[in-house]
N, CA and C atoms as a LAMMPS dump frame, in Angstrom:
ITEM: TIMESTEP
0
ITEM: NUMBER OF ATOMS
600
ITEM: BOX BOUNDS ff ff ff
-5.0000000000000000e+02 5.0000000000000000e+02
-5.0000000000000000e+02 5.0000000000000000e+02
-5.0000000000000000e+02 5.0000000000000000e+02
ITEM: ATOMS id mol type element x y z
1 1 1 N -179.557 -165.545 -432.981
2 1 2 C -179.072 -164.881 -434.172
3 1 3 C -179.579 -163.438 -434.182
4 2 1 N -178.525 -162.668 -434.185
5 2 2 C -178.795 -160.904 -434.355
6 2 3 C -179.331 -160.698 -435.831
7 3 1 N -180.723 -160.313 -435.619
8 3 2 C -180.879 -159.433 -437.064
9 3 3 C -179.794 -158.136 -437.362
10 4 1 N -180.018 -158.029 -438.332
11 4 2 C -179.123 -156.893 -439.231
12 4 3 C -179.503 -155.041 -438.59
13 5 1 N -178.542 -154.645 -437.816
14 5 2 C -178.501 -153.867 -437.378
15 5 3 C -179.12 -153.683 -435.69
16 6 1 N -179.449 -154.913 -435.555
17 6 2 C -179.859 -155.276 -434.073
18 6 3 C -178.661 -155.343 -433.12
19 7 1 N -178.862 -154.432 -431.798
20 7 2 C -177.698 -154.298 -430.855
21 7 3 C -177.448 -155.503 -430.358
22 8 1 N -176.127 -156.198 -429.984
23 8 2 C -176.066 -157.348 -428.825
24 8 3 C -176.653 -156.86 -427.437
25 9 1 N -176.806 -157.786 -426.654
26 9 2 C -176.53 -157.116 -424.858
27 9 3 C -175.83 -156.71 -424.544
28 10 1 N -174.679 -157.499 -424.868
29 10 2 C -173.043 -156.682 -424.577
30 10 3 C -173.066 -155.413 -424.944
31 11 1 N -173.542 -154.965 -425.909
32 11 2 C -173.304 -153.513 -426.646
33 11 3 C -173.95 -152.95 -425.721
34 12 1 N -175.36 -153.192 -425.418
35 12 2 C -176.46 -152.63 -424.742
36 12 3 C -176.02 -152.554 -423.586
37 13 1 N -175.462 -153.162 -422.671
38 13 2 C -174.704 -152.903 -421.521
39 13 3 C -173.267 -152.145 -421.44
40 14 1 N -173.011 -152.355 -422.644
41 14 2 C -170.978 -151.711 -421.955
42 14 3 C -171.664 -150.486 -422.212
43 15 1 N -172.757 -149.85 -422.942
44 15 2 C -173.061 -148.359 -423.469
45 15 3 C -174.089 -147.51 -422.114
46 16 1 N -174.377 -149.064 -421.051
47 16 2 C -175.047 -148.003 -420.013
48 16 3 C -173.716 -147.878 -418.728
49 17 1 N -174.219 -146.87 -417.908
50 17 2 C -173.353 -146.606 -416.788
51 17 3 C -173.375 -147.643 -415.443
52 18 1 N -174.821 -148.32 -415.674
53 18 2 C -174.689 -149.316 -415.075
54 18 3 C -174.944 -150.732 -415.758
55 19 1 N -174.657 -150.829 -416.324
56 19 2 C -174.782 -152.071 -417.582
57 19 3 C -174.276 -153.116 -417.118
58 20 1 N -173.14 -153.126 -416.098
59 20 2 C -172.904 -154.162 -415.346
60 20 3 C -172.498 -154.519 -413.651
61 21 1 N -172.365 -155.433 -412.847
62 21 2 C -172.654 -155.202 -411.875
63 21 3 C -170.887 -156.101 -411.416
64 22 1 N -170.171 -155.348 -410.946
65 22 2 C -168.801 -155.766 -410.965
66 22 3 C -168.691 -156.649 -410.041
67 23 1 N -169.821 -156.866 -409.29
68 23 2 C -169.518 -157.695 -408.243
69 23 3 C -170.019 -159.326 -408.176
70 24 1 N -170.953 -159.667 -409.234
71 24 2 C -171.576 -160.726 -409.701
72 24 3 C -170.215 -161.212 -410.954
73 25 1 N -169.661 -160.335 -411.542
74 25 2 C -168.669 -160.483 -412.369
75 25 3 C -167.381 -161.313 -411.943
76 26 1 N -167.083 -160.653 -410.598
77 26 2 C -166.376 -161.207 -409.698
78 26 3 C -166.72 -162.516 -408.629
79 27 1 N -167.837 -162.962 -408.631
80 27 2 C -167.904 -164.196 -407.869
81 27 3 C -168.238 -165.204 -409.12
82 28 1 N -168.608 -164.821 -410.29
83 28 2 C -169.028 -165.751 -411.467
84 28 3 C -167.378 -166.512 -411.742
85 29 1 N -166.551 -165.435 -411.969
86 29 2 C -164.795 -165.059 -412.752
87 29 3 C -163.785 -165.721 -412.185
88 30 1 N -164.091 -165.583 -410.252
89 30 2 C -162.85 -165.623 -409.46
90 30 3 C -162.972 -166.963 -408.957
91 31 1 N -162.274 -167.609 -408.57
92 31 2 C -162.375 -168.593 -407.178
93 31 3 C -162.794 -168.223 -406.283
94 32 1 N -163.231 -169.206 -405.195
95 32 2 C -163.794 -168.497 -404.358
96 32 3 C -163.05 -167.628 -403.392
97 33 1 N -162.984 -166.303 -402.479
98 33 2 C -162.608 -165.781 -402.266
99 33 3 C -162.005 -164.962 -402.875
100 34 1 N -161.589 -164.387 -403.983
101 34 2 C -160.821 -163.739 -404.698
102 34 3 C -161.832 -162.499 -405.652
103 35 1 N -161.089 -161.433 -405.991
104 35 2 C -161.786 -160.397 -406.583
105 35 3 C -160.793 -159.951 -407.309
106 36 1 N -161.162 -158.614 -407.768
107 36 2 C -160.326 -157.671 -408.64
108 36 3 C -159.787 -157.436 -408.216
109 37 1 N -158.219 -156.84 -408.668
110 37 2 C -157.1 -156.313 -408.463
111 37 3 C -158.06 -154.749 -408.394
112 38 1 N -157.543 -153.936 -407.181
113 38 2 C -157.843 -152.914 -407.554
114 38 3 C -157.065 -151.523 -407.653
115 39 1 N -157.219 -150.446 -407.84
116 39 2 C -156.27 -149.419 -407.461
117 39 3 C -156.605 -148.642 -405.906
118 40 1 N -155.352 -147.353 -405.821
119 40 2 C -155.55 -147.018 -404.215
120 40 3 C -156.496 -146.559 -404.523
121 41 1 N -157.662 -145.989 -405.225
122 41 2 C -158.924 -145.347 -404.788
123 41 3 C -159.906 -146.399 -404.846
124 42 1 N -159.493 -147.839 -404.845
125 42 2 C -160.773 -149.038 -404.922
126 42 3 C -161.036 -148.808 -406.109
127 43 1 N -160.788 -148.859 -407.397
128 43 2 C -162 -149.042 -408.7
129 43 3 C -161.048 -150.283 -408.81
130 44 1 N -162.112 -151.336 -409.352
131 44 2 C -161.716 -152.428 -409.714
132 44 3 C -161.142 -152.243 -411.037
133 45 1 N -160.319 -152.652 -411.608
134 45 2 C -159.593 -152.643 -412.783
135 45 3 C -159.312 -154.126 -413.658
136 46 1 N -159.432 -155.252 -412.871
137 46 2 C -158.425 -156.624 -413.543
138 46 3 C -158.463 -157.781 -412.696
139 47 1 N -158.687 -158.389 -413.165
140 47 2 C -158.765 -160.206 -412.325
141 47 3 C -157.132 -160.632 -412.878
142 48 1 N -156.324 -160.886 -411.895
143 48 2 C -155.507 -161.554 -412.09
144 48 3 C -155.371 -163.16 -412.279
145 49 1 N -155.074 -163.44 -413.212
146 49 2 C -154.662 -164.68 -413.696
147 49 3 C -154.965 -166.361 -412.846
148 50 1 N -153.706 -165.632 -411.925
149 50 2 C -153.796 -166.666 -410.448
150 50 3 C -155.58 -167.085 -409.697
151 51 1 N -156.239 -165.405 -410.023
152 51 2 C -157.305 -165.796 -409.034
153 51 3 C -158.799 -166.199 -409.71
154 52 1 N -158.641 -166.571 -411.372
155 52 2 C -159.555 -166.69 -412.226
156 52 3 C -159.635 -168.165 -411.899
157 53 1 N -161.419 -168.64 -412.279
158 53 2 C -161.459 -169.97 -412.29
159 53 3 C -160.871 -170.76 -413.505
160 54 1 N -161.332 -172.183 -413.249
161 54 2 C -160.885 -172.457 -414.802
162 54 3 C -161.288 -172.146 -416.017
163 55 1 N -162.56 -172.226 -415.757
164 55 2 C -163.743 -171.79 -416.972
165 55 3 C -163.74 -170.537 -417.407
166 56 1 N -162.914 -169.507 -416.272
167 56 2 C -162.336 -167.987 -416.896
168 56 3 C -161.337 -168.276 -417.684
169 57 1 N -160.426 -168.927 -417.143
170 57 2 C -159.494 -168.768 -417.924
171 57 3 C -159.374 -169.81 -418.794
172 58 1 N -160.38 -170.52 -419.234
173 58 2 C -160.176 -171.687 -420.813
174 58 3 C -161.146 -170.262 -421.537
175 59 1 N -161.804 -169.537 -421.275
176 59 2 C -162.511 -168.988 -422.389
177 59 3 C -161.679 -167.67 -422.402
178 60 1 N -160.747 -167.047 -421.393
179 60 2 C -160.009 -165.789 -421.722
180 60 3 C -158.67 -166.515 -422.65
181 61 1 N -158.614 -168.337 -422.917
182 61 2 C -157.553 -167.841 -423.699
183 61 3 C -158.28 -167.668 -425.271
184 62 1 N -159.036 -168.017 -425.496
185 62 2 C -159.868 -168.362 -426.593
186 62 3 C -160.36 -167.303 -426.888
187 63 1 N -160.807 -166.136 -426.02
188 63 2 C -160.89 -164.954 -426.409
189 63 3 C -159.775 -164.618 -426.64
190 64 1 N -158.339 -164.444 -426.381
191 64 2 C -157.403 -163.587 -426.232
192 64 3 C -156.282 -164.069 -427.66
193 65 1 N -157.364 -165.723 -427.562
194 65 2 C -156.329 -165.978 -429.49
195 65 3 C -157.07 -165.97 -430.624
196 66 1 N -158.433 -165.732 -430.38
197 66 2 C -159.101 -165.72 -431.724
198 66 3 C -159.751 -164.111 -432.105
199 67 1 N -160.618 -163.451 -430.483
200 67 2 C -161.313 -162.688 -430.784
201 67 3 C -160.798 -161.178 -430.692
202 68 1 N -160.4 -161.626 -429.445
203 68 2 C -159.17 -159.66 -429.128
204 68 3 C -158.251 -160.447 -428.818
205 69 1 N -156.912 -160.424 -429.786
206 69 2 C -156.444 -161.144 -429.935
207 69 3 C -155.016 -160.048 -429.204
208 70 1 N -154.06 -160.496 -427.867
209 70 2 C -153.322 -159.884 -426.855
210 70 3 C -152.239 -161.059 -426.312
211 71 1 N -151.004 -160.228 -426.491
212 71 2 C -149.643 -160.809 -426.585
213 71 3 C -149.763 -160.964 -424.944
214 72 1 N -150.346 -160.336 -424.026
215 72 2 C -150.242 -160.24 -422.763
216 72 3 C -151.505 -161.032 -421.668
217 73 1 N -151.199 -161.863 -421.316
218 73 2 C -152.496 -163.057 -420.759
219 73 3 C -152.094 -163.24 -418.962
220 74 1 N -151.744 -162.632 -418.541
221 74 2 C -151.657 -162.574 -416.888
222 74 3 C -152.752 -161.893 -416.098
223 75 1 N -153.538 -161.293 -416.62
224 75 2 C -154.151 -160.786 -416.191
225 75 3 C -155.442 -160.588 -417.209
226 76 1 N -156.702 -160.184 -416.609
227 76 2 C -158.187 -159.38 -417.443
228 76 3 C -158.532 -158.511 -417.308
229 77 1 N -158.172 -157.365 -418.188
230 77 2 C -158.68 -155.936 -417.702
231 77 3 C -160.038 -155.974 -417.575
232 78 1 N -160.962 -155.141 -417.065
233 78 2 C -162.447 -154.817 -416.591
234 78 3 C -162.889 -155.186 -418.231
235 79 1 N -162.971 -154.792 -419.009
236 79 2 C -164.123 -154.623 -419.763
237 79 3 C -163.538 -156.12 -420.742
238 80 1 N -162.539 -156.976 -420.897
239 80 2 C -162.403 -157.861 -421.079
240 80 3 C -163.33 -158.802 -420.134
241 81 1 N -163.106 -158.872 -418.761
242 81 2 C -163.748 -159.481 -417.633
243 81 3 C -165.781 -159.502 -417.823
244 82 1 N -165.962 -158.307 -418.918
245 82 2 C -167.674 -158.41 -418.726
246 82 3 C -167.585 -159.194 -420.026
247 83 1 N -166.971 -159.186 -421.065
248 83 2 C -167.116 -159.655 -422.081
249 83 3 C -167.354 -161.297 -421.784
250 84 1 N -166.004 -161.755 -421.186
251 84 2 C -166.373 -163.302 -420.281
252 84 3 C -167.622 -163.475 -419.727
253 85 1 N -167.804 -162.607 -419.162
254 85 2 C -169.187 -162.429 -418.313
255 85 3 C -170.123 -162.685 -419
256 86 1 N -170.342 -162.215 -419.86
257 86 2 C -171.628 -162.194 -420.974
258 86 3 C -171.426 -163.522 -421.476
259 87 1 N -170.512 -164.005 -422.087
260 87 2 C -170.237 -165.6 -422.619
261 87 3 C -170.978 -166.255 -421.906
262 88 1 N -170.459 -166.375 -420.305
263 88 2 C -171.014 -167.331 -419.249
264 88 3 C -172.352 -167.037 -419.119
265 89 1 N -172.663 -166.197 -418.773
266 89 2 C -174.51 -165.65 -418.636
267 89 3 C -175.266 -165.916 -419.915
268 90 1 N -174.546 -166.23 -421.129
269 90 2 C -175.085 -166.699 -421.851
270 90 3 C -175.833 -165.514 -422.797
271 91 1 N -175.631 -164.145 -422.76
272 91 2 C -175.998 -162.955 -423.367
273 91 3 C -175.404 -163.201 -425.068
274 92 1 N -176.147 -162.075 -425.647
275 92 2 C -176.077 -162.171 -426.929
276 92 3 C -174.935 -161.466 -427.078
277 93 1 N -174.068 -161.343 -427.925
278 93 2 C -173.043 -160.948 -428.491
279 93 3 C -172.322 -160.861 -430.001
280 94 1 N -172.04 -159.881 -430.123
281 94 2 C -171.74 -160.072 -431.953
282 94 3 C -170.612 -159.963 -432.599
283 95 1 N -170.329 -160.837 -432.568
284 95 2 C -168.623 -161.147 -432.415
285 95 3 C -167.962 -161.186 -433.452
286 96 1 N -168.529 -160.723 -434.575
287 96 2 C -168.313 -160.55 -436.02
288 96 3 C -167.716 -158.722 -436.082
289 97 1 N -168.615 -157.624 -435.412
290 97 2 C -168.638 -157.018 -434.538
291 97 3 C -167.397 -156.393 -433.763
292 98 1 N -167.034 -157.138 -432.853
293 98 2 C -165.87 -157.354 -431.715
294 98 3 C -164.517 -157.162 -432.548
295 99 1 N -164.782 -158.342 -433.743
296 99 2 C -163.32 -158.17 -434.367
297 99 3 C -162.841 -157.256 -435.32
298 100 1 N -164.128 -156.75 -435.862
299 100 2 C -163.654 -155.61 -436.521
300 100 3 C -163.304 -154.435 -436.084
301 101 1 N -164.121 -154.197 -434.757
302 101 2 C -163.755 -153.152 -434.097
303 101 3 C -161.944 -153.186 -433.808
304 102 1 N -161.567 -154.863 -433.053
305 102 2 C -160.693 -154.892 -432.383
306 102 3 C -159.306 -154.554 -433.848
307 103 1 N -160.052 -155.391 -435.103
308 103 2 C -158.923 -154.631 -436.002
309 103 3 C -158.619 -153.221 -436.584
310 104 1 N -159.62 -152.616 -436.223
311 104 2 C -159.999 -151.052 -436.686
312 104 3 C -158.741 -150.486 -435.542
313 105 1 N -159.111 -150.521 -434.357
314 105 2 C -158.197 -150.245 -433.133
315 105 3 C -156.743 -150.466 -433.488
316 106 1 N -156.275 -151.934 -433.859
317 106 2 C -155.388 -152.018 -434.556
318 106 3 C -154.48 -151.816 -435.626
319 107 1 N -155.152 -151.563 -436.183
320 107 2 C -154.669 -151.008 -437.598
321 107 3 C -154.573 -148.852 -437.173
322 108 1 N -155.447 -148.554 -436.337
323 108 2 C -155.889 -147.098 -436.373
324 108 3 C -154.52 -146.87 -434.813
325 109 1 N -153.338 -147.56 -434.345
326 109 2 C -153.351 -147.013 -432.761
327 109 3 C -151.652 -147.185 -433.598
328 110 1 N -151.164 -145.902 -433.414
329 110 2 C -149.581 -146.442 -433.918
330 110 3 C -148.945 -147.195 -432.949
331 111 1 N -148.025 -148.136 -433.514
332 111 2 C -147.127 -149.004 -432.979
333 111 3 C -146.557 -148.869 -431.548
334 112 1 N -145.786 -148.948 -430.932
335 112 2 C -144.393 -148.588 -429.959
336 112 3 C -143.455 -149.097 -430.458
337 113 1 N -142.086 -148.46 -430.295
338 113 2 C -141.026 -148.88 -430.829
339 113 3 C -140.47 -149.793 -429.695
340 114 1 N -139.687 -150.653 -430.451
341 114 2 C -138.868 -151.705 -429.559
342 114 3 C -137.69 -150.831 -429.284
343 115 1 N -137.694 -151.115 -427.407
344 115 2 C -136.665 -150.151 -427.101
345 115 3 C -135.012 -150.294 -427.655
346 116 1 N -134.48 -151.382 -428.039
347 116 2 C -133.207 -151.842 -428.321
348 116 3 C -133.34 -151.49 -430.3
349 117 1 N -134.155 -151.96 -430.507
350 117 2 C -134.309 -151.708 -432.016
351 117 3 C -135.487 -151.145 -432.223
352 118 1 N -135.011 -149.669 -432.624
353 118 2 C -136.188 -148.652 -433.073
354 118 3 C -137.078 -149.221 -434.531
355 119 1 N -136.134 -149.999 -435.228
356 119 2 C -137.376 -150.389 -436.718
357 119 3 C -137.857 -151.608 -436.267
358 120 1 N -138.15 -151.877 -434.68
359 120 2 C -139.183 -152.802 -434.466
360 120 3 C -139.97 -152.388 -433.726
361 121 1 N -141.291 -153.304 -433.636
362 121 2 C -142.668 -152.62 -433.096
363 121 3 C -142.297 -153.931 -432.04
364 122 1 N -142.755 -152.969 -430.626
365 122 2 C -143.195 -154.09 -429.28
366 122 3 C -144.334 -155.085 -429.841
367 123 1 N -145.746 -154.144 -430.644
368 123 2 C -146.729 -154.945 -430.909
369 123 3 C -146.909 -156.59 -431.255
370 124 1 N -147.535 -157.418 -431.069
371 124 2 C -147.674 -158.793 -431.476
372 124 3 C -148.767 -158.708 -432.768
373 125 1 N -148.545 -159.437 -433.902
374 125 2 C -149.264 -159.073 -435.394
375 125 3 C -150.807 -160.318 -434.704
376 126 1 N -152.138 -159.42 -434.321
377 126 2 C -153.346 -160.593 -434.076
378 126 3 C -153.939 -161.391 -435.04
379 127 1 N -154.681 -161.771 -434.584
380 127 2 C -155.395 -162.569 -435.674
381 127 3 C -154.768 -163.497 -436.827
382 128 1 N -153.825 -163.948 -436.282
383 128 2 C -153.108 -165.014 -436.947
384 128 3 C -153.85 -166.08 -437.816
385 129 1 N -154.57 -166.718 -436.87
386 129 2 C -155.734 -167.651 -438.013
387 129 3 C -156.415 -167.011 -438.952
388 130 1 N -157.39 -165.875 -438.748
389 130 2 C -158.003 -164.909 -439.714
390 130 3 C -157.244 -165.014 -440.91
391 131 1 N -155.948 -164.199 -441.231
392 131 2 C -155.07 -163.91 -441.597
393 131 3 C -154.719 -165.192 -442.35
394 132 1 N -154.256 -166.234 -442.198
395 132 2 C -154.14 -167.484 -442.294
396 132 3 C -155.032 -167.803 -443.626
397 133 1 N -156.184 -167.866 -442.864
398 133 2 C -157.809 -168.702 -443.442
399 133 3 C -157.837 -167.607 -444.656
400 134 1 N -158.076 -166.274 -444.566
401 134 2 C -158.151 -165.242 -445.917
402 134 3 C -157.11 -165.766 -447.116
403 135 1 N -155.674 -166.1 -446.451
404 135 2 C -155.068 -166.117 -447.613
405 135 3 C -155.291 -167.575 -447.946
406 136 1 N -155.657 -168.453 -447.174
407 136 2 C -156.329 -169.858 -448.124
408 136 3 C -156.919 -169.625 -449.126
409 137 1 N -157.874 -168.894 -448.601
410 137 2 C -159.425 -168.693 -449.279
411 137 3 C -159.158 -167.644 -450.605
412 138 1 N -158.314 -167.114 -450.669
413 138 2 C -157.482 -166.374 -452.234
414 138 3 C -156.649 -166.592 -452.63
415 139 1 N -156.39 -168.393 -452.689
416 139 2 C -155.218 -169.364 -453.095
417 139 3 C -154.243 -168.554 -452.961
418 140 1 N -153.165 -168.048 -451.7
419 140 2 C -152.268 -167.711 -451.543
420 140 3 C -151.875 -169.426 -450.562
421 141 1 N -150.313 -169.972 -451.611
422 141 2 C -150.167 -170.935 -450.531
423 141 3 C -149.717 -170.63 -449.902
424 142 1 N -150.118 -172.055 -448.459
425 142 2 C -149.925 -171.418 -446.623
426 142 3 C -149.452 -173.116 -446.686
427 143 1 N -148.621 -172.752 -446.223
428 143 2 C -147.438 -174.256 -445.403
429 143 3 C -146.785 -173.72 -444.229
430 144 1 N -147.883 -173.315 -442.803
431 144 2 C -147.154 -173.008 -442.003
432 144 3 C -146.071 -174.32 -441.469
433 145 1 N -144.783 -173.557 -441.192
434 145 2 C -143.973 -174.581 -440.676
435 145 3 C -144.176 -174.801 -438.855
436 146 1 N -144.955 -174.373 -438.491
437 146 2 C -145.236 -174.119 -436.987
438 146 3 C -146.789 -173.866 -436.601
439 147 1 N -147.33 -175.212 -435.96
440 147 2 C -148.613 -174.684 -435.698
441 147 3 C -149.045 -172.891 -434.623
442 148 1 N -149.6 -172.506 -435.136
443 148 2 C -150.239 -171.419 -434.51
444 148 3 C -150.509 -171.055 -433.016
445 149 1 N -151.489 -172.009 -432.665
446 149 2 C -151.616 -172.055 -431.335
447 149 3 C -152.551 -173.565 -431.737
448 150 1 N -151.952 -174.318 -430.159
449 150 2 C -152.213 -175.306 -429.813
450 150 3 C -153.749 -175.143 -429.591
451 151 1 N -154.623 -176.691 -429.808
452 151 2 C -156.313 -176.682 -429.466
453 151 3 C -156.127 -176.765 -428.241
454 152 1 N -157.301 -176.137 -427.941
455 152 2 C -158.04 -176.052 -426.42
456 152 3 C -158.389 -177.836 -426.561
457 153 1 N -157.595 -178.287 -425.286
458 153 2 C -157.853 -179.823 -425.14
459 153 3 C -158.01 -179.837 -423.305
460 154 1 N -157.974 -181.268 -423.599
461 154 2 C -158.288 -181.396 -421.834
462 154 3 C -156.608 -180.989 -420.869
463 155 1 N -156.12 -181.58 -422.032
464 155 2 C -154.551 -181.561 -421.478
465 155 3 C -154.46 -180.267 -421.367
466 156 1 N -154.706 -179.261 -422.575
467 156 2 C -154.245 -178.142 -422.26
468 156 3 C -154.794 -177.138 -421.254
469 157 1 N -156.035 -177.146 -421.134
470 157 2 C -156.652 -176.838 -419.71
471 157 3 C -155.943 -177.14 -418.568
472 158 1 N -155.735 -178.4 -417.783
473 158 2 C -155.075 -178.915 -417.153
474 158 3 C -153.531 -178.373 -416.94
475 159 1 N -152.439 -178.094 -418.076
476 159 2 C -151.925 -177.519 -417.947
477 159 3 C -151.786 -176.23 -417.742
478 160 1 N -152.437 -175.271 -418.657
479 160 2 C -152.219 -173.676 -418.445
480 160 3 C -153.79 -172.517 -417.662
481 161 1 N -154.856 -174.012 -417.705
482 161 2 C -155.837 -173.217 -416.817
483 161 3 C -155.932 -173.193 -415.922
484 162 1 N -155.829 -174.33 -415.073
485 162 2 C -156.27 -174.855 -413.606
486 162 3 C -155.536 -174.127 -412.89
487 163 1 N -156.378 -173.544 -411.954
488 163 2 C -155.51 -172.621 -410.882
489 163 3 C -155.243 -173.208 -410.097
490 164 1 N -153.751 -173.177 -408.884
491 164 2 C -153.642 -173.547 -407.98
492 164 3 C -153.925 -172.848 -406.989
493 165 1 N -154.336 -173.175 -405.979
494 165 2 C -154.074 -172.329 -404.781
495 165 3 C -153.228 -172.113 -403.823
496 166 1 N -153.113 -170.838 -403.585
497 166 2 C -152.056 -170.312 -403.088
498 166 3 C -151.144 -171.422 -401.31
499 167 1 N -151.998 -171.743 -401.058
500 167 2 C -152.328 -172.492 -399.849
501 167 3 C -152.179 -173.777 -400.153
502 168 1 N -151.207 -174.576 -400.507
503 168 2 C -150.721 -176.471 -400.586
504 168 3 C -150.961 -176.324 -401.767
505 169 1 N -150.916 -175.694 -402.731
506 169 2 C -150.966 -175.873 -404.333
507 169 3 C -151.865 -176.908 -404.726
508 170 1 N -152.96 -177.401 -404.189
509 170 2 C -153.463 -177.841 -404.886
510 170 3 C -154.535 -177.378 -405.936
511 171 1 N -155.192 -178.187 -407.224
512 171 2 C -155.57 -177.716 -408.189
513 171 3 C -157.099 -177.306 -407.472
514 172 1 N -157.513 -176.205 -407.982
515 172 2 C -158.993 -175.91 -408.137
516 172 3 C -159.812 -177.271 -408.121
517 173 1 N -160.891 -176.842 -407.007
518 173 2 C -161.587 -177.646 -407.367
519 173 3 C -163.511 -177.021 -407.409
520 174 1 N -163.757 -176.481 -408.202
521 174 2 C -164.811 -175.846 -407.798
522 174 3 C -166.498 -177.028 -407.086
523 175 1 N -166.297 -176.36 -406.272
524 175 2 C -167.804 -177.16 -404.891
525 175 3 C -169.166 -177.22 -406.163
526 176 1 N -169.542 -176.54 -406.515
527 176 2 C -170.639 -176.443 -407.48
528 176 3 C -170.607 -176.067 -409.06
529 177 1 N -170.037 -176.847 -410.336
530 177 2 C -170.301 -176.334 -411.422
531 177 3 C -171.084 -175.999 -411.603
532 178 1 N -171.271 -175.197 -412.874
533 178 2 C -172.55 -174.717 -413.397
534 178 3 C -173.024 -175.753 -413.926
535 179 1 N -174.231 -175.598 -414.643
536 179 2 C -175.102 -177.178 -414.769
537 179 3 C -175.123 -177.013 -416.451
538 180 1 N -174.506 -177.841 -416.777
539 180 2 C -174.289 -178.373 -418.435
540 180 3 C -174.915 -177.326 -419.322
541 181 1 N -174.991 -177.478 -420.354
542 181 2 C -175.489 -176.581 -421.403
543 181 3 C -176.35 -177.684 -422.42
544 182 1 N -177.518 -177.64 -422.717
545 182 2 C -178.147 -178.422 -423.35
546 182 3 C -177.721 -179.386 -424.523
547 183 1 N -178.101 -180.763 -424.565
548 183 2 C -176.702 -181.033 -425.911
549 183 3 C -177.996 -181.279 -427.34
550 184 1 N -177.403 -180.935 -428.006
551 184 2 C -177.97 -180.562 -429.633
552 184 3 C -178.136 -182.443 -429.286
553 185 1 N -179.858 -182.253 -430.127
554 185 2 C -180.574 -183.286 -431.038
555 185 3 C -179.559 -184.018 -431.539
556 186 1 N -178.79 -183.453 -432.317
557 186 2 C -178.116 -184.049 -433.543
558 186 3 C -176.551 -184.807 -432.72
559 187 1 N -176.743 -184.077 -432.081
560 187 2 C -175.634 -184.859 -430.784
561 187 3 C -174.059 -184.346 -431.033
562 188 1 N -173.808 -183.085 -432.113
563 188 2 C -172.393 -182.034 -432.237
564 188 3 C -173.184 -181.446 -430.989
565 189 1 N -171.847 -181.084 -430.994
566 189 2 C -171.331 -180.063 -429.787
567 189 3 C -171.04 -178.63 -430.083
568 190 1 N -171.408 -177.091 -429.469
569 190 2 C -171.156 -175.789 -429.827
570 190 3 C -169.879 -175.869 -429.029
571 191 1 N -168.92 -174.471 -428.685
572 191 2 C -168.286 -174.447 -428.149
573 191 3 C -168.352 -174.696 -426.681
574 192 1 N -169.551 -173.625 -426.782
575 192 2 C -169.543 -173.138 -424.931
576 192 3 C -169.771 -175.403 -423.975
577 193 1 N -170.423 -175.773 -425.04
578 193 2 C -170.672 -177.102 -424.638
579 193 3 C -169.442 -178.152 -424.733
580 194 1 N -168.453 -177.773 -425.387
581 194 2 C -167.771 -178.79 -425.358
582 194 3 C -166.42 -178.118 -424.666
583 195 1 N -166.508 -177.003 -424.098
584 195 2 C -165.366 -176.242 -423.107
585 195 3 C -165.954 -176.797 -421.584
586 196 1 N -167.567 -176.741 -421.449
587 196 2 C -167.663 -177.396 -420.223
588 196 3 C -167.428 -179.024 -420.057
589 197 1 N -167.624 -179.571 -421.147
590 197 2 C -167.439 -180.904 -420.715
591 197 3 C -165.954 -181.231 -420.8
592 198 1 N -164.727 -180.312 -420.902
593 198 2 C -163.655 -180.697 -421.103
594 198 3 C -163.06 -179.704 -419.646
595 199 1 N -163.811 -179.052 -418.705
596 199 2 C -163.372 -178.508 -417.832
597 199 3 C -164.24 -179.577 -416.765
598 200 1 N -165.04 -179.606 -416.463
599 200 2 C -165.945 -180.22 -415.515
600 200 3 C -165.799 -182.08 -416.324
């Protein structure tokens, strides 16, 4: 728990020049063999989709529908990719933080117009649950007719995480998980604990 006005790591790292080490990022992130997409001068830029493990990609969707919340999921730009990073390493983070920033950005970056219809925005409206839960919580009634986004389940892992490989399609199988996450006294489960036992 961050005291009040206390930096995360994350902060403390994305703010140094070497705050992170792109290449530990990339064997934590990728399957084996696989790295960043990069550009022609080599700077790494993005883990593509295809070459993320599972455990990247059950927590990039969970980042990408709750916290920075992005219509576009094929790929992880760099500083998305440390944010994962930090999850897995288990660093502090303040994610209360994250979203305000990410709605400040939002609310502060004008639109793009939809090319066929100019009085529409390309943009996707985030934070759907947020949004949701506020207007519960100030008796505005909510009868969505369409769930939101589906739970992170085993099925759904299985379906939209598991990478195949490029080579006989078969599913990922990673040689060494990481080793469990301690389970609470009380015997509930946090997230990070019940994403590994539903991937591994």
């Amino acid at each position: 728990m961050l005291e009040e006005g206390q930096e995360c790591e994350y902060c403390q790292r994305r703010n140094r020049a070497d705050g992170f080490d792109e290449e530990a990022i990339a064997q934590l992130l990728c399957i084996l063999g696989q790295d960043f997409a990069r550009t022609a001068a080599e700077r790494q830029v993005r883990i593509m989709h295809t070459n993320m493990a599972t455990l990247t990609q059950t927590w990039m969707t969970l980042l990408l529908s709750n916290i920075l919340p992005s219509d576009h999921n094929s790929d992880l730009p760099l500083p998305k990719c440390q944010l994962v990073y930090v999850i897995l390493t288990r660093m502090s983070i303040h994610v209360a933080q994250l979203i305000a920033d990410a709605i400040y950005l939002f609310v502060g970056t004008p639109p793009t117009r939809h090319s066929v219809d100019p009085d529409k925005s390309n943009r996707a409206l985030g934070f759907l649950a947020l949004i949701t839960g506020l207007c519960q919580s100030f008796g505005v009634p909510v009868a969505p007719s369409k769930v939101i986004r589906s739970p992170i389940t085993r099925a759904f892992i299985e379906k939209y995480c598991t990478t195949r490989q490029a080579q006989g399609g078969d599913p990922q199988a990673p040689d060494a998980p990481p080793p469990p996450p301690h389970a609470d006294p009380t015997g509930s489960f946090d997230t990070e604990q019940y994403l590994w036992h539903l991937v591994f």
